[in-house]
C-alpha positions as CSV (number, residue, x, y, z in Angstrom):
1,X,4.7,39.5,-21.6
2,X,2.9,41.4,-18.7
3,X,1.9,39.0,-16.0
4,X,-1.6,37.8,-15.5
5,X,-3.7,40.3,-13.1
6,X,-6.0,37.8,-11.1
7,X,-8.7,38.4,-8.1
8,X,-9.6,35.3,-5.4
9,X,-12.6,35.6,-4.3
10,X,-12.4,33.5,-0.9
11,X,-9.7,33.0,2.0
12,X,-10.1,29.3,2.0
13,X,-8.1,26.2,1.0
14,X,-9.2,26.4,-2.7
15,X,-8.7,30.4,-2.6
16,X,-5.4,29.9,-0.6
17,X,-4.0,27.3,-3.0
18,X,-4.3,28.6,-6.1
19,X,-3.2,32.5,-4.6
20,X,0.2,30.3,-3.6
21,X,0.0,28.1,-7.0
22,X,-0.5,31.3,-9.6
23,X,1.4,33.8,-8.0
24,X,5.0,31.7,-7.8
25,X,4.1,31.6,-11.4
26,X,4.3,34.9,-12.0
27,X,1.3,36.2,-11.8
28,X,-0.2,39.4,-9.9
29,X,-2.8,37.8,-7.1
30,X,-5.2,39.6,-4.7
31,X,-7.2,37.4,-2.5
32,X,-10.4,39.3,-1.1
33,X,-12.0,38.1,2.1
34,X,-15.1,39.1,4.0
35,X,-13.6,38.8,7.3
36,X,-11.3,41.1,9.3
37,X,-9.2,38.5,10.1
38,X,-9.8,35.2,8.0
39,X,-10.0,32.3,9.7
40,X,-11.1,28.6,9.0
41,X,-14.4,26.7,9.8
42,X,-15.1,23.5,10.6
43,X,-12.9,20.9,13.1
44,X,-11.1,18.4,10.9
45,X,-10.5,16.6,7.4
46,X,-8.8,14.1,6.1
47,X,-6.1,15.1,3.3
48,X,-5.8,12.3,0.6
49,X,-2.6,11.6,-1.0
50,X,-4.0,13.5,-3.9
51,X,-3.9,16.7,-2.1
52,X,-0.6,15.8,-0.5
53,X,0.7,16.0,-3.9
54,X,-0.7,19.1,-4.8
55,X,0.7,20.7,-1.1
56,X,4.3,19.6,-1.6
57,X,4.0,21.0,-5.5
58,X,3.0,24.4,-3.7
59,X,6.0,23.9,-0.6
60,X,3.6,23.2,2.2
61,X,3.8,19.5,2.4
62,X,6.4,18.9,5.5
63,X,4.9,22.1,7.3
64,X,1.3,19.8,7.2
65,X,2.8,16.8,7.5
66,X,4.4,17.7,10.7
67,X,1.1,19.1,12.2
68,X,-1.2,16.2,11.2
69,X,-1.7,12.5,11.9
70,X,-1.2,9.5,9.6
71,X,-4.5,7.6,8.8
72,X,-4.3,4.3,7.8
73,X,-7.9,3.1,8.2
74,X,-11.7,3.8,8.2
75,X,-13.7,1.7,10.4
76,X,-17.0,1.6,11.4
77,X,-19.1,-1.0,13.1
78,X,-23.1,-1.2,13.2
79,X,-24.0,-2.7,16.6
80,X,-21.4,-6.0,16.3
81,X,-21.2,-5.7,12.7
82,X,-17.7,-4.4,10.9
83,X,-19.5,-2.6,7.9
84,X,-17.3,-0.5,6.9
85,X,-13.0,-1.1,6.8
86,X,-11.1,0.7,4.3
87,X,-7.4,0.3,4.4
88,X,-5.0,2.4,2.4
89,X,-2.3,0.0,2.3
90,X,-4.8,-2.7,0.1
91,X,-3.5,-0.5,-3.0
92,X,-0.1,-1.8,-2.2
93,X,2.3,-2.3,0.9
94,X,4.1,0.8,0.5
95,X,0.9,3.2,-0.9
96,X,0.8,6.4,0.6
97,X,-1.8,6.9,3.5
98,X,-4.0,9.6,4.4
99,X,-3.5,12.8,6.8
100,X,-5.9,13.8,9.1
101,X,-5.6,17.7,10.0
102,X,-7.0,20.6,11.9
103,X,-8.8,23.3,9.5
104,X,-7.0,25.4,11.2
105,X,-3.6,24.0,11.1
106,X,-4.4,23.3,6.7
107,X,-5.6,26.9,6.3
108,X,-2.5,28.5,8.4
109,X,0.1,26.7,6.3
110,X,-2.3,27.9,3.1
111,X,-2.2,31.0,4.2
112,X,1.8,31.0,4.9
113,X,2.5,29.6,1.5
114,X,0.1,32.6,-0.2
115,X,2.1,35.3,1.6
116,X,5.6,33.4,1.4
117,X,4.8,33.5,-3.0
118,X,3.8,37.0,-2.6
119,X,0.0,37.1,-3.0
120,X,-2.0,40.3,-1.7
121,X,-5.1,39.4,1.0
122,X,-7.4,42.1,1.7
123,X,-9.4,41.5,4.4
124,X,-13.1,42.9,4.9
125,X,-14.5,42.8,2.1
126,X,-17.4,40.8,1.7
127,X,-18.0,40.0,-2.3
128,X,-21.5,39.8,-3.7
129,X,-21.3,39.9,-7.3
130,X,-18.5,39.9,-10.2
131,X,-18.8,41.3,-13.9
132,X,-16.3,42.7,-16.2
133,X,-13.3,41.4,-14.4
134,X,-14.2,43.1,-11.3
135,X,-15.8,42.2,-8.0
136,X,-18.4,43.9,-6.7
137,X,-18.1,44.5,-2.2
138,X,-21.0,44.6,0.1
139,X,-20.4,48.1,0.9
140,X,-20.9,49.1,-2.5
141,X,-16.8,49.6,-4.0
142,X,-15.7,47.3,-6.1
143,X,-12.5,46.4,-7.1
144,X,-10.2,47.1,-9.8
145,X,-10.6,45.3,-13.0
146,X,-8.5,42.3,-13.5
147,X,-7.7,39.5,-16.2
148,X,-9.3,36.4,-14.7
149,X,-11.5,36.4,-11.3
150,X,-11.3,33.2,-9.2
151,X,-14.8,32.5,-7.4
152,X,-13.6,30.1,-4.0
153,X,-16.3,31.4,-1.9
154,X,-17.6,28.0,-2.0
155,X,-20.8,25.9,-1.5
156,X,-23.4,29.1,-1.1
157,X,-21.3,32.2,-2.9
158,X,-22.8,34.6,-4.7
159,X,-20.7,34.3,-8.2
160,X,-22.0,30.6,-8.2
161,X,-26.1,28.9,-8.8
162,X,-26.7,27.9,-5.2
163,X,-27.9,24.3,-4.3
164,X,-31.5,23.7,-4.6
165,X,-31.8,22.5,-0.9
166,X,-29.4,21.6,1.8
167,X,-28.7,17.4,2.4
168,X,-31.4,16.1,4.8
169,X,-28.5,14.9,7.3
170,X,-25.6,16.9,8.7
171,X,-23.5,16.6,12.1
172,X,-22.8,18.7,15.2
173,X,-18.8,19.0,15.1
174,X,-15.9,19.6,17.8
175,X,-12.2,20.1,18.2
176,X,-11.3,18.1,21.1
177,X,-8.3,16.4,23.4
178,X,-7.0,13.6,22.2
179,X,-8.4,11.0,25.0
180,X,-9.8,7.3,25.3
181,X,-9.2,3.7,23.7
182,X,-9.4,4.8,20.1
183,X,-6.7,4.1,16.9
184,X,-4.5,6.9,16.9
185,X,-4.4,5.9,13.0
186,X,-8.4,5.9,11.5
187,X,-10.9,7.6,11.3
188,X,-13.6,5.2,13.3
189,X,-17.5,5.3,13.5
190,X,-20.6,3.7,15.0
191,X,-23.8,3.6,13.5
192,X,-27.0,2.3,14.6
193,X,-28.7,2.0,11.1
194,X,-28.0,5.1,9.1
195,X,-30.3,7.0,11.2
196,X,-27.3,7.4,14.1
197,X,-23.4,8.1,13.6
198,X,-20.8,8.8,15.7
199,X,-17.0,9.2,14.3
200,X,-13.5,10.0,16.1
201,X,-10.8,11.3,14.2
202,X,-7.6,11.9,15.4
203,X,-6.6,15.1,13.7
204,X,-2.9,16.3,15.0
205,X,-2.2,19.6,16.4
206,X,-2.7,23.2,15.6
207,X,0.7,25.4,14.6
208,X,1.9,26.4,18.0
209,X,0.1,23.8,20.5
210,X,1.9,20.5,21.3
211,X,-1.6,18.7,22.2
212,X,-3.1,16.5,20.3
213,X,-6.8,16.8,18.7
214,X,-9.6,14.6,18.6
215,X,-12.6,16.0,15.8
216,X,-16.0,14.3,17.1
217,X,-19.1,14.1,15.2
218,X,-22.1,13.5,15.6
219,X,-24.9,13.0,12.3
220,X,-28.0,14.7,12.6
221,X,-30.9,16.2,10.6
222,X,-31.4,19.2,9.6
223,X,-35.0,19.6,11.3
224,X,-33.7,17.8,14.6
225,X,-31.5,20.4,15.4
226,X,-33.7,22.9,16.6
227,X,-34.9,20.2,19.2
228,X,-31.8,18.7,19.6
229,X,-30.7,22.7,21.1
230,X,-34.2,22.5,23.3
231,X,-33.0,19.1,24.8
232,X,-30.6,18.8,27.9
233,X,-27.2,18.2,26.5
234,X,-26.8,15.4,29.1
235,X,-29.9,13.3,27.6
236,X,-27.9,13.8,24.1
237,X,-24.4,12.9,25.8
238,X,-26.1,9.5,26.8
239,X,-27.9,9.4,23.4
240,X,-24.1,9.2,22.0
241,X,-22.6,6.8,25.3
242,X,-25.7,4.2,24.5
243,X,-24.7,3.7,20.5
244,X,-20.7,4.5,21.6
245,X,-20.1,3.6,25.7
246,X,-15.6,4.8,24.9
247,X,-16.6,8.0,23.5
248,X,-17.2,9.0,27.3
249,X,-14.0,10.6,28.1
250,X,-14.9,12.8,24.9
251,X,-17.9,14.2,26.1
252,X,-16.6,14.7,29.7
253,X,-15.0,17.6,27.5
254,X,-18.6,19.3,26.2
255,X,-20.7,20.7,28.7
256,X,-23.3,23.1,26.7
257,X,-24.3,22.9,23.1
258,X,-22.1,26.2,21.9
259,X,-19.5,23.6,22.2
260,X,-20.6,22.1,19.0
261,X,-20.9,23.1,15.8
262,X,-23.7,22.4,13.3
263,X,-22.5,22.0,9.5
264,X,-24.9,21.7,6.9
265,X,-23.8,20.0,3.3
266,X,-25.2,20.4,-0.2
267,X,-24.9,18.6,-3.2
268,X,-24.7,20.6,-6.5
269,X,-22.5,20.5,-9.6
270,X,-22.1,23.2,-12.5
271,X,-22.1,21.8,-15.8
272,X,-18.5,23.6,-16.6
273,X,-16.4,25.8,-14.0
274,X,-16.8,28.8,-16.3
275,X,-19.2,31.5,-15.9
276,X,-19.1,34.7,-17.9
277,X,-17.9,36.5,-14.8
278,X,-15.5,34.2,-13.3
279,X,-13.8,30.7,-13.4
280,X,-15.3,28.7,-10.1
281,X,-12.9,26.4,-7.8
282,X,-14.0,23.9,-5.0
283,X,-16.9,24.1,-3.7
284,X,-18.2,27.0,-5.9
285,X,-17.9,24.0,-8.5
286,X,-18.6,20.9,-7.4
287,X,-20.0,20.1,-3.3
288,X,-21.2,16.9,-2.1
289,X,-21.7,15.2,1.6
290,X,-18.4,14.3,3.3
291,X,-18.7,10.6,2.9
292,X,-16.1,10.2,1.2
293,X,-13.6,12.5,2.7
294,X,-12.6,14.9,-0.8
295,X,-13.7,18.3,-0.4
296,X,-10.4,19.5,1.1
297,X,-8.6,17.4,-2.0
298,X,-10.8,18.4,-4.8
299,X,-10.3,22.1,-3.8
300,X,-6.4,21.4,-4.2
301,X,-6.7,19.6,-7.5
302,X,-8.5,22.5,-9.0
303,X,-6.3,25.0,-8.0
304,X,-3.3,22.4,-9.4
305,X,-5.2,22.0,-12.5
306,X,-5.6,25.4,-12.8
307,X,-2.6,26.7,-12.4
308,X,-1.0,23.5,-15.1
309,X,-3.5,24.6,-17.5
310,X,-2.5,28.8,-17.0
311,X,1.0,27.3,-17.0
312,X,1.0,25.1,-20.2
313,X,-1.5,27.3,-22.3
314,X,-1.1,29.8,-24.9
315,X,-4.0,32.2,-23.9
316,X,-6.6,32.5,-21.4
317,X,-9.5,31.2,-23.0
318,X,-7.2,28.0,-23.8
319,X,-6.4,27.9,-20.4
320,X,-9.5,27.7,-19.1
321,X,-11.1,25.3,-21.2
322,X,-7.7,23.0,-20.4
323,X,-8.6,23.4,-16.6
324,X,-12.2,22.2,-17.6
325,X,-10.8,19.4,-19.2
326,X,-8.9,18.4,-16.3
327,X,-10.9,18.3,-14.2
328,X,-14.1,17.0,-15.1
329,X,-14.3,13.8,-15.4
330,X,-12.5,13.1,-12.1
331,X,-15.0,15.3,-10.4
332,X,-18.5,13.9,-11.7
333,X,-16.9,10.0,-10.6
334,X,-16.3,11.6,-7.1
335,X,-20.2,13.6,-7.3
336,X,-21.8,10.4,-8.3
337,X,-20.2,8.1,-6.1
338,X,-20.4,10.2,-2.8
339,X,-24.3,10.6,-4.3
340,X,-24.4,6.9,-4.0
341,X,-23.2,6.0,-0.8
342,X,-24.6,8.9,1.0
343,X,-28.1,6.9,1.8
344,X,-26.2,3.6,3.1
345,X,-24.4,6.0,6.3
346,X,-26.7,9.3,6.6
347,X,-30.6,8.5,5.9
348,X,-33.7,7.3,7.3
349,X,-33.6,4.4,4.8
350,X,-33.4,0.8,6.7
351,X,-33.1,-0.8,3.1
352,X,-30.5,1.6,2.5
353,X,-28.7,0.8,6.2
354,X,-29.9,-3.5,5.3
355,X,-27.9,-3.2,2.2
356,X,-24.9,-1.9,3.6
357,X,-24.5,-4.3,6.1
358,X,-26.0,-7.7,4.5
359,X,-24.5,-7.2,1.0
360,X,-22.0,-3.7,0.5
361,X,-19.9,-4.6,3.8
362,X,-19.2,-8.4,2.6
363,X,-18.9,-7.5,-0.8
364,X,-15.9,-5.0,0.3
365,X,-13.6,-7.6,1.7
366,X,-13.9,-9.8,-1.8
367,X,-10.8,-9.2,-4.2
368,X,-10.8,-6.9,-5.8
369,X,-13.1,-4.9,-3.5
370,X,-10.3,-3.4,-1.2
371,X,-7.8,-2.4,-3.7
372,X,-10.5,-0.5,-5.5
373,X,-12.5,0.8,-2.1
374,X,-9.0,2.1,-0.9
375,X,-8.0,3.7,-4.2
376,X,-11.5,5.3,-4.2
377,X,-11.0,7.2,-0.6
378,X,-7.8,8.3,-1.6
379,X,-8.9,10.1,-4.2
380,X,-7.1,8.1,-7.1
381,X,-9.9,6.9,-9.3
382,X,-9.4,8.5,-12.4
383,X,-6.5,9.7,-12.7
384,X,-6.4,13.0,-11.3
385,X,-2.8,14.2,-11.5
386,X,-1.9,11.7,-15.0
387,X,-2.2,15.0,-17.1
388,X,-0.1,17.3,-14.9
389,X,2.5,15.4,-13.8
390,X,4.7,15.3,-16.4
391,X,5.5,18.8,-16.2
392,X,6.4,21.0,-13.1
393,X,5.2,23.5,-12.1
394,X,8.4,24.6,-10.8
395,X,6.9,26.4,-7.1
């Protein structure tokens, strides 16, 4: 039986995964990226143990592991208040915990694992449209036709319907030293309502460095940022000192605003991952705000799923309606719940920031609250991996 032609569209971790995933299963793979060299964007992210799983099915799991930092916790405080403490280890003493990594250091181990299986990457070629198993380049060549195009371009790509309007809140990111009194194991934040949030994340070290890294963040809105740039970066750095005096040694480390990065979110979900041009992975899919800490691990349980479902599947179209199946359900719990708790941490609501600390943050530490908060973060809600683990996928 001749092997399945297929074309990735996007040199990220969903487009990465699944060129590693599908081609050790035979298949031919071409990944086709807009930039010369592909690179990642974005500071850090926490990698569930859902997504663990999917990076040791693919080989990468001790390379990431030995770059990144356990996480253990998620903490956050509102003035004197402890309103938000997740802890892995409430869904059982010996539960995996999370892994907080670079972007960088996730997408070079991606990218490793796609050229170890064999996978083709062409570089510079900026996709803007797909039909009849081909994609269509900027520069107006397209390529040659394949059996199944893969759209990972993510949130804003052209293959996908693109969300109706950014999030009203996103953050001003950096990559950072490792410095100052904070757990070396969580992810921890301050809010002043939700109107203000600062988070530390300790996030390991990029391939090749023997520092550690710190990813800072700071929430802000969309239509602040233009004055946020216009203000001194000194009145902002003791903006961030008065809600959060120990993030100092942090921001001894940022002396202009280029030093930060501003990411935007969107929240948008196709009814089914197939389009008549293309089947859509990650954020093509399914994007949300990052409360919840899944975009990184949703990316790697579509490209798990899909590769199962090419794997166990008689045909294509079987295939792909198998990968919808998958996937689905698990993905609108994630949507909705993300949806929900979005206003409590990133809004101008004070109900929104009363509730959260009056009634959602005492709730939480009420049996069963923990077990089902901590299973929620790690991604495990709904089974995700029950219908693919039974079989390997032999990578």
């Amino acid at each position: 039986m001749r092997p399945l032609e297929i074309a990735i569209a996007g040199c990220g971790v969903a487009g990465l995964a699944c060129a590693a995933l599908l081609r050790a299963r035979g298949a031919r793979v071409v990944v086709y990226d807009k930039l010369e060299a592909p690179r990642p964007v974005g500071s850090g992210l926490i990698l569930q143990p859902v997504g663990l799983h999917v990076l040791d099915a693919l080989g990468a799991g001790a390379a990431i592991r030995a770059l990144g930092a356990p996480i253990k916790r998620l903490y956050g405080k509102s003035g004197a208040r402890v309103v938000l403490d997740v802890r892995y280890a409430a869904r059982g003493k010996h539960a995996p915990c999370g892994l907080s990594v670079h972007r960088g250091a996730l997408f070079q181990v991606l990218y490793d694992a796609a050229l170890a299986a064999g996978a083709q990457i062409e570089a510079g070629r900026e996709v803007i449209a797909a039909g009849d198993g081909r994609l269509r380049f900027a520069n107006g060549a397209e390529s040659p036709r394949f059996d199944l195009v893969i759209d990972a371009l993510g949130a804003r790509s052209p293959l996908s319907r693109q969300p109706h309007a950014p999030l009203p809140f996103g953050a001003l990111w950096a990559s950072l030293d490792w410095t100052g009194p904070f757990d070396p194991h969580a992810l921890e934040q301050r809010y002043e309502a939700a109107r203000k949030m600062v988070g530390v994340l300790p996030i390991g070290r990029l391939p090749g460095e023997s520092k550690d890294r710190a990813a800072f963040f700071w929430s802000l809105q969309h239509s602040a940022y233009e004055a946020w740039r216009a203000t001194p970066i000194e009145a902002w750095k003791g903006d961030v000192r008065a809600l959060w005096p120990e993030t100092a040694p942090l921001l001894d480390q940022i002396s202009a605003h280029g030093d930060l990065v501003f990411a935007s979110y969107a929240h948008r979900t196709l009814r089914e991952p197939l389009s008549r041009e293309c089947v859509h992975v990650g954020d093509s899919w399914h994007c949300t705000s990052p409360q919840l800490g899944q975009g990184a691990n949703m990316a790697l349980l579509d490209a798990f799923a899909l590769a199962h479902a090419l794997e166990t599947q008689s045909n294509l179209d079987a295939a792909l309606g198998e990968y919808a199946r998958l996937r689905l359900w698990h993905i609108r719990l994630y949507q909705a719940a993300s949806f929900l708790f979005t206003p409590a941490y990133q809004s101008e609501s004070a109900a929104a920031a009363w509730l959260r600390d009056i009634i959602m943050a005492p709730l939480s530490r009420l049996p069963p609250a923990p077990a089902l908060l901590a299973a929620l973060v790690a991604g495990e809600l709904g089974a995700p991996l029950g219908a693919m683990e039974s079989r390997s996928l032999g990578v």
